[in-house]
C-alpha positions as a LaTeX table, in Angstrom:
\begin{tabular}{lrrr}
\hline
Residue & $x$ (\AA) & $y$ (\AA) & $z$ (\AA) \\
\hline
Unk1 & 152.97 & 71.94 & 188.21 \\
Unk2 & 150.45 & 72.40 & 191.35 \\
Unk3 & 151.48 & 75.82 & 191.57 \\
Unk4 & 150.45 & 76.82 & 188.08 \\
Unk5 & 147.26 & 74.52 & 188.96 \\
Unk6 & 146.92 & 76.96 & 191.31 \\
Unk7 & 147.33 & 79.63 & 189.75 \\
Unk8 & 145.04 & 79.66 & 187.19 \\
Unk9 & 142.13 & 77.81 & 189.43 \\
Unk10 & 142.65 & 81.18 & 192.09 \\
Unk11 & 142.34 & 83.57 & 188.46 \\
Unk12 & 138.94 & 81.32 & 187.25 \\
Unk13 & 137.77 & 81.83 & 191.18 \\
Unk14 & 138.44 & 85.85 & 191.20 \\
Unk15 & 136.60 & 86.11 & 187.35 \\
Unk16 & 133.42 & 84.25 & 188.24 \\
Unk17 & 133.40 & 85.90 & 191.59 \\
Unk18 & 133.90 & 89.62 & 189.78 \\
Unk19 & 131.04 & 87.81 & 187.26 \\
Unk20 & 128.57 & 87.50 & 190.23 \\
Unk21 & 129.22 & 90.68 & 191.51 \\
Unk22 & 128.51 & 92.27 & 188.26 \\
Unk23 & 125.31 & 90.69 & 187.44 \\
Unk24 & 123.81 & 91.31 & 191.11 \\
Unk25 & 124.44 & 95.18 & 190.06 \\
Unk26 & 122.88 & 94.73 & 187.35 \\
Unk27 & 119.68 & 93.37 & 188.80 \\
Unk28 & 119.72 & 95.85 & 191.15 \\
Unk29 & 120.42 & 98.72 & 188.91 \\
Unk30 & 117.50 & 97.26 & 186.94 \\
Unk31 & 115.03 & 97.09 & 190.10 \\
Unk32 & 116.01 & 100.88 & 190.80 \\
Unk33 & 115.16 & 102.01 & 187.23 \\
Unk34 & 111.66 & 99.59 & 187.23 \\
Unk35 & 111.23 & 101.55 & 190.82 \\
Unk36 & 111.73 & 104.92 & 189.72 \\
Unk37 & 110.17 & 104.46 & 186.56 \\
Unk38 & 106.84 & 103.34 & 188.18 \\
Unk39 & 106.51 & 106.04 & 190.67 \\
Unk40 & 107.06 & 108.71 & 188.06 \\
Unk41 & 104.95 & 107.05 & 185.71 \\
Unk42 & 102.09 & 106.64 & 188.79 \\
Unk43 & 102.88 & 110.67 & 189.51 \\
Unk44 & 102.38 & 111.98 & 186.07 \\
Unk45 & 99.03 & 109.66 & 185.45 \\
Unk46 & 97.38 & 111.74 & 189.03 \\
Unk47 & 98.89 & 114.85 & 187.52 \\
Unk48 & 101.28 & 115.47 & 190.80 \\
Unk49 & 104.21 & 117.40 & 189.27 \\
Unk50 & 106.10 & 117.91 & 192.74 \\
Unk51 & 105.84 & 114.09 & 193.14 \\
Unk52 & 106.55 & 113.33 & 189.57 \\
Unk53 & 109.86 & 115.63 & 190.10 \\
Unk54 & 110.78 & 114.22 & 193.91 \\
Unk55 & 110.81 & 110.58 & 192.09 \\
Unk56 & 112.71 & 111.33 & 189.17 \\
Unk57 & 115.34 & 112.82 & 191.75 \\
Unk58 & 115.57 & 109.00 & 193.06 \\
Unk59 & 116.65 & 107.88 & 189.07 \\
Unk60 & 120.67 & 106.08 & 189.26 \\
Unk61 & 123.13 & 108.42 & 188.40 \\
Unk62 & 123.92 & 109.30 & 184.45 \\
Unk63 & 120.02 & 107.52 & 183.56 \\
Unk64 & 117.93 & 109.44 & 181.11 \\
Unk65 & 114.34 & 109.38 & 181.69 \\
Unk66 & 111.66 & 108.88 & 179.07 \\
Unk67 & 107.52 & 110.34 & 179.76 \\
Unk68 & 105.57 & 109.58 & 176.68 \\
Unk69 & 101.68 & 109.85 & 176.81 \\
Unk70 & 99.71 & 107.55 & 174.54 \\
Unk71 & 96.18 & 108.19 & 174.81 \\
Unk72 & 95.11 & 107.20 & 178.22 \\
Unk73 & 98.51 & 105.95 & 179.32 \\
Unk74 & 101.46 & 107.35 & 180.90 \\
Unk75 & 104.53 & 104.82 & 179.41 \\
Unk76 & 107.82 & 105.88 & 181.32 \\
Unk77 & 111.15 & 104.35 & 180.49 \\
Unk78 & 114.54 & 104.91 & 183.11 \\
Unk79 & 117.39 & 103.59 & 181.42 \\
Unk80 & 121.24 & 103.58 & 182.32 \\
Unk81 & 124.41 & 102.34 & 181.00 \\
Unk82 & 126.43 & 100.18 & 183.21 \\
Unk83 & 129.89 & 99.28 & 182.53 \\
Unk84 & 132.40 & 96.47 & 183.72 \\
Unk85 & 135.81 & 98.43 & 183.63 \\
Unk86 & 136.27 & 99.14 & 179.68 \\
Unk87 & 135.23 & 95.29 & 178.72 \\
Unk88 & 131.82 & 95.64 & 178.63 \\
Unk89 & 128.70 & 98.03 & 178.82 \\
Unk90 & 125.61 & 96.88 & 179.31 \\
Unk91 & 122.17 & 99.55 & 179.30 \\
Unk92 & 119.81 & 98.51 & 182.02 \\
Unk93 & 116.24 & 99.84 & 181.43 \\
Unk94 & 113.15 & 99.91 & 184.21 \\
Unk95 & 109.42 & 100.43 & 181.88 \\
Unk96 & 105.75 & 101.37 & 183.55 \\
Unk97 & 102.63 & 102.07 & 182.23 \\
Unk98 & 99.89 & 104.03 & 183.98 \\
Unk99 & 96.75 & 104.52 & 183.44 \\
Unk100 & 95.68 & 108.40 & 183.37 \\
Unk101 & 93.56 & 109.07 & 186.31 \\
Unk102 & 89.91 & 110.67 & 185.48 \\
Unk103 & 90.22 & 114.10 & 185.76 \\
Unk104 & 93.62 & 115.22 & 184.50 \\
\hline
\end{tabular}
């Protein structure tokens, strides 16, 4: 009886601890898009192509990247799916919005 006590209290241990680890990815994965998406979005409102294109190089791997000017504001979206095995896949998305600098 204590060993199947065991058992299943060392199986709930291992799924909340693979839980954790999952959901710190996920806030990092998150803080990388919000990053990336904010230095491309500054980039493109100073008109800086080369730095627009250097930051988009620092996007997580498999993210699309959205650049959408509305009126006088850069709006930049970095999203990417992230998956835990074949349970569960969850798309993490970083947003900025930039004003367009005077003169470009």
């Amino acid at each position: 009886m204590v060993t199947a006590e065991l058992a299943i209290g060392i199986l709930s241990a291992t799924m909340l601890a693979i839980g954790l680890m999952w959901g710190i990815n996920l806030v990092i994965v998150h803080t990388e898009c919000s990053d990336v998406a904010a230095q491309v979005a500054r980039a493109e409102a100073r008109g800086d192509a080369a730095a627009a294109a250097q930051a988009r190089a620092h996007a997580p791997e498999g993210s699309t990247l959205e650049v959408e000017v509305v009126g006088n504001d850069v709006h930049v979206r970095v999203s990417v799916p992230v998956s835990l095995g074949h349970l569960i896949t969850i798309t993490v998305s970083g947003d900025a919005v930039m004003p367009k600098e005077p003169g470009t």
